[in-house]
C-alpha positions as CSV (number, residue, x, y, z in Angstrom):
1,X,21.8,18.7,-16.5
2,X,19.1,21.5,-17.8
3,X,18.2,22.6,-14.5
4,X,21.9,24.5,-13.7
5,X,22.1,21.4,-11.2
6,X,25.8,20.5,-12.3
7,X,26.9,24.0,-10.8
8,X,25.2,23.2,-7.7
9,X,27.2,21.3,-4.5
10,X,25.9,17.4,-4.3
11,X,27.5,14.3,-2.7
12,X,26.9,10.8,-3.9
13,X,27.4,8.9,-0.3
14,X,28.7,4.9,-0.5
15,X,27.6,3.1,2.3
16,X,30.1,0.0,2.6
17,X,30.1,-2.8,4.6
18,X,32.5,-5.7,3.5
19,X,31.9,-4.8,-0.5
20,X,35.3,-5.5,-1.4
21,X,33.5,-7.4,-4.7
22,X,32.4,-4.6,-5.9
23,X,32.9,-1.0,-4.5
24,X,35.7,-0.2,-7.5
25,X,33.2,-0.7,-10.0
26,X,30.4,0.9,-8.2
27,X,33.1,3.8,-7.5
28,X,34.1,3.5,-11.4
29,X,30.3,3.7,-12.4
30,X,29.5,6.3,-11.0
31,X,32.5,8.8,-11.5
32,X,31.5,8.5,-15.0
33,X,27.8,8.6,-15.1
34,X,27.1,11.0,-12.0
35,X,30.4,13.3,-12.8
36,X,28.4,16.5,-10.9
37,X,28.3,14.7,-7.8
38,X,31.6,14.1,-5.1
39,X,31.5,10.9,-3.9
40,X,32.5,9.8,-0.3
41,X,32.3,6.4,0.7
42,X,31.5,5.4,4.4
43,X,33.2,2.4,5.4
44,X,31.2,0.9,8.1
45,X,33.9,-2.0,9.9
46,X,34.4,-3.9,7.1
47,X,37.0,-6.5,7.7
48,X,37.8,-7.4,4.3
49,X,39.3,-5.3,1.4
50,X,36.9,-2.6,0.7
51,X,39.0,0.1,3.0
52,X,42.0,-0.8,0.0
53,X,39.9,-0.5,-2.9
54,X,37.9,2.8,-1.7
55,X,41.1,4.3,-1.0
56,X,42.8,3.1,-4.5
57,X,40.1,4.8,-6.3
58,X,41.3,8.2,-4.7
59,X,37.9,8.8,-3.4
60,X,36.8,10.2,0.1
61,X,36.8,8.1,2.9
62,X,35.1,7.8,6.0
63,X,36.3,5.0,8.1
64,X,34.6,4.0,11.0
65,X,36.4,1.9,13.5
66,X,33.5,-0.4,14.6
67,X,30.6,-1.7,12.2
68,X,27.3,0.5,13.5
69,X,24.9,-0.3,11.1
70,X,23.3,1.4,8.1
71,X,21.3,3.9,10.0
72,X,24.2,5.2,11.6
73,X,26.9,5.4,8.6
74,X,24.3,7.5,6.5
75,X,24.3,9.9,9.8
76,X,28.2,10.0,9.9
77,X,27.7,11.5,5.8
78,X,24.8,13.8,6.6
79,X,27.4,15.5,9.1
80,X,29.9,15.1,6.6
81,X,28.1,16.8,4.1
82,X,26.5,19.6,6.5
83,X,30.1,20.5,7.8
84,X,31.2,21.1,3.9
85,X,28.3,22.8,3.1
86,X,26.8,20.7,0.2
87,X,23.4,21.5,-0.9
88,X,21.7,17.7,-1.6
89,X,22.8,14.2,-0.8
90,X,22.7,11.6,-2.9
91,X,22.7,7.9,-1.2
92,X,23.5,4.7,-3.2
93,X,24.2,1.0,-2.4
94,X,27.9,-0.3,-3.0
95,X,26.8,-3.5,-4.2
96,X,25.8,-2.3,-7.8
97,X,22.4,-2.8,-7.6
98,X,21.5,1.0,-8.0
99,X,22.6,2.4,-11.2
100,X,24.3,5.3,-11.1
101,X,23.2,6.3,-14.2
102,X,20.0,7.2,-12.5
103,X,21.1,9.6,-9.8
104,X,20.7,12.6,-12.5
105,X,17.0,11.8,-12.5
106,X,16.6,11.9,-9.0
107,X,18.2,14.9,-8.5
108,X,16.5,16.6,-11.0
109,X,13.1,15.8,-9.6
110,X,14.9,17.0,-6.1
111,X,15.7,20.3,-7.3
112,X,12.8,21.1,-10.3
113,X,9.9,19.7,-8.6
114,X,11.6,21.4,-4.7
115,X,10.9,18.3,-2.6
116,X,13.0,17.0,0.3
117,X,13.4,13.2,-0.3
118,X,12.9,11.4,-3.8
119,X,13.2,7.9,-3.9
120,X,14.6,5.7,-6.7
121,X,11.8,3.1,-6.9
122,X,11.7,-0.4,-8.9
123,X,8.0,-0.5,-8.8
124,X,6.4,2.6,-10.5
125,X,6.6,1.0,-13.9
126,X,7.4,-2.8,-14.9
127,X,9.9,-4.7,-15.5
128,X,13.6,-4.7,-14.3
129,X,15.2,-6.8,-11.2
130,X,12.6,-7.2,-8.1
131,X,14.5,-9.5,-6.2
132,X,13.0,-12.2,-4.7
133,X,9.0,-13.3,-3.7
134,X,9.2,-12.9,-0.2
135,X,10.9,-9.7,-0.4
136,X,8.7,-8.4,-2.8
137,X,5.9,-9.7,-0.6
138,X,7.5,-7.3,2.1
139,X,7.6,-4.5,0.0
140,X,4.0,-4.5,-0.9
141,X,3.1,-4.5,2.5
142,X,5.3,-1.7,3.6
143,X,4.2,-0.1,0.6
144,X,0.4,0.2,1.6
145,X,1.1,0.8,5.4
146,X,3.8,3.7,4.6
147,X,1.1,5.0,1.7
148,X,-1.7,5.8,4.2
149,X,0.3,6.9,7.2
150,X,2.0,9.0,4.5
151,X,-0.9,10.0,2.7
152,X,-0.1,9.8,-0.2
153,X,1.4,6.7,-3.3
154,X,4.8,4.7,-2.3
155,X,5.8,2.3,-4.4
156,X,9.2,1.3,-2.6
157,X,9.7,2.2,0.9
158,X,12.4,0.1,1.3
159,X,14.7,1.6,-1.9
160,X,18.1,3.2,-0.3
161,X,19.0,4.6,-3.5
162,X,17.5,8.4,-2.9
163,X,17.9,12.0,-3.0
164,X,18.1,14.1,-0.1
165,X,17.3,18.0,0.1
166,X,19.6,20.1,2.1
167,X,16.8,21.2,5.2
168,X,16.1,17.6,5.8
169,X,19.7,16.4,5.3
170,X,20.1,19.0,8.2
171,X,17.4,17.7,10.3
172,X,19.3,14.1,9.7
173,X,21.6,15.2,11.6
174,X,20.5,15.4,14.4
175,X,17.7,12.4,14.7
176,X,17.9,9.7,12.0
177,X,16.9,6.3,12.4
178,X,19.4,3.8,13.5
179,X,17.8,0.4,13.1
180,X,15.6,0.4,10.1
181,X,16.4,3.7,8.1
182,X,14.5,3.2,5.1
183,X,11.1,2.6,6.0
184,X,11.4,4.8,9.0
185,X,13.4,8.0,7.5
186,X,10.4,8.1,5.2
187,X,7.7,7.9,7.8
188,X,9.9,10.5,9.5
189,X,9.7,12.7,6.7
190,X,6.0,12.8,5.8
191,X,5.4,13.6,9.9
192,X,8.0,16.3,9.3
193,X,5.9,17.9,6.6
194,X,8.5,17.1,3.8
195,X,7.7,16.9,0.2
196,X,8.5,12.8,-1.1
197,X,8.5,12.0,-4.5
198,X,9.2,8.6,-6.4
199,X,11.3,8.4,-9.8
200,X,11.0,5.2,-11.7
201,X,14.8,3.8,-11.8
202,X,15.9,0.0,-13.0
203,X,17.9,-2.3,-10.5
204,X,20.5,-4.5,-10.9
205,X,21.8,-8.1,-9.3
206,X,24.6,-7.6,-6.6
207,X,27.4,-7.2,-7.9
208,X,29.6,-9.1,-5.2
209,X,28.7,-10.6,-1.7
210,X,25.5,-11.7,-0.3
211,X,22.5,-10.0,1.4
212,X,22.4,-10.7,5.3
213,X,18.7,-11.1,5.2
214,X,17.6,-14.7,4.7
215,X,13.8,-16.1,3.9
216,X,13.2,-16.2,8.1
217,X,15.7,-13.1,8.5
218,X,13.0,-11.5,6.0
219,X,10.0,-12.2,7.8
220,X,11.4,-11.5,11.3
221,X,12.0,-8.2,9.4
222,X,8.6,-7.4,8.6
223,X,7.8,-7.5,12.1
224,X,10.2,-5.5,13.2
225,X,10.3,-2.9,11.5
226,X,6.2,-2.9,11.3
227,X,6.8,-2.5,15.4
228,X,9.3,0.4,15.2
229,X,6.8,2.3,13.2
230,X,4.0,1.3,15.4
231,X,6.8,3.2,17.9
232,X,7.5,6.0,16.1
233,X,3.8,7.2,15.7
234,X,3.7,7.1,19.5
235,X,6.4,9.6,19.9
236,X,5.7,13.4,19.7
237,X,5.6,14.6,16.0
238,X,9.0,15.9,15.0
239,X,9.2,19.5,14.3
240,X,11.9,20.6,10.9
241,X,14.0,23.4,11.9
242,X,15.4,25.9,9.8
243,X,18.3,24.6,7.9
244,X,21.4,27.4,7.3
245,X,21.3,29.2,4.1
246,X,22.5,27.1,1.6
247,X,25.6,27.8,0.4
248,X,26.3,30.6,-2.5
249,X,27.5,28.9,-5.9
């Protein structure tokens, strides 16, 4: 990478919940096409094989006893990755969906451009997998709420595939969304005053298991998570601390 990034300390962080289908290849994917990053994987209760098949690919592990959701694995790694001193996070999907292939551009635009969350987003130039109506019908809408409390264009609020600076990561921390992490980390973020850029990336089909989210799990969704922000702009704005000094290279 041009911008001395490959010298730098990152962590690619594997959310997993019952991805025994496909977390080897996702593993496999991106040792190869993300080789600067380390890569932990945070099991979050899965019940089937994915424990086996993380642990076979020789990979870290973080294995929680109890499933606690998506908001609170991706804590568990920010801590992880805080306590070791890495200087960026990178979070991707363990259903192959996100390509790893991609997380070099998203860290470059990190690091170059100096914001604190960049997004891998489906919608800043055509084509590519969308998944389906309704959820795409979802997106939209999040995407013109979250654009004017943000002030400024998002394209895909909902994307987990991103790139996390190290303040921020160290403001994760300590409050990070537990429910709906997406949509709310980034609302979160602008209120903090943090820098959020969008890098066009290409998504695939799962490659194993099944989304939990149904057509009516979809919609109940929507409102959900359109009342949590509603919540959130209620509370007092956050204020971002000073992170420790990043670590020496």
């Amino acid at each position: 990478m041009g911008d001395g990034s490959a010298a730098r300390r990152i962590l690619a962080v594997i959310p997993a919940f019952n991805e025994e289908g496909s977390i080897a290849e996702v593993l496999e994917d991106a040792r190869q096409c993300a080789p600067f990053a380390d890569l932990v994987v945070v099991n979050d209760g899965s019940y089937d094989g994915t424990v086996a098949r993380a642990r076979a690919a020789g990979v870290a592990l973080l294995d929680l006893p109890y499933n606690i959701g998506l908001g609170g694995a991706v804590q568990t790694a920010y801590h992880y990755a805080a306590a070791r001193g890495y200087e960026a996070v990178i979070l991707m999907d363990a259903d192959g969906q996100h390509r790893a292939a991609d997380a070099a551009r998203l860290l470059e635009a990190l690091l170059g451009e100096r914001l604190d969350l960049v997004v891998g987003s489906r919608y800043l130039e055509p084509g590519g997998y969308r998944s389906s109506p309704l959820r795409r019908c979802g997106n939209r809408f999040f995407a013109l709420l979250l654009s004017g409390l943000c002030r400024q264009r998002i394209t895909d609020p909902t994307s987990g595939f991103r790139a996390v600076s190290h303040r921020l990561m160290h403001h994760f921390t300590r409050h990070y969304p537990f429910e709906y992490p997406e949509v709310e980390s980034l609302l979160m973020a602008a209120r903090l005053g943090c820098r959020i850029g969008e890098v066009a990336v290409e998504m695939q089909p799962r490659r194993g298991g099944s989304s939990s989210i149904g057509a009516w799990g979809a919609v109940a969704y929507m409102v959900q998570v359109t009342l949590a922000i509603l919540i959130d702009l209620l509370r007092r704005r956050p204020s971002l601390r000073p992170a420790p000094p990043k670590p020496h290279v």
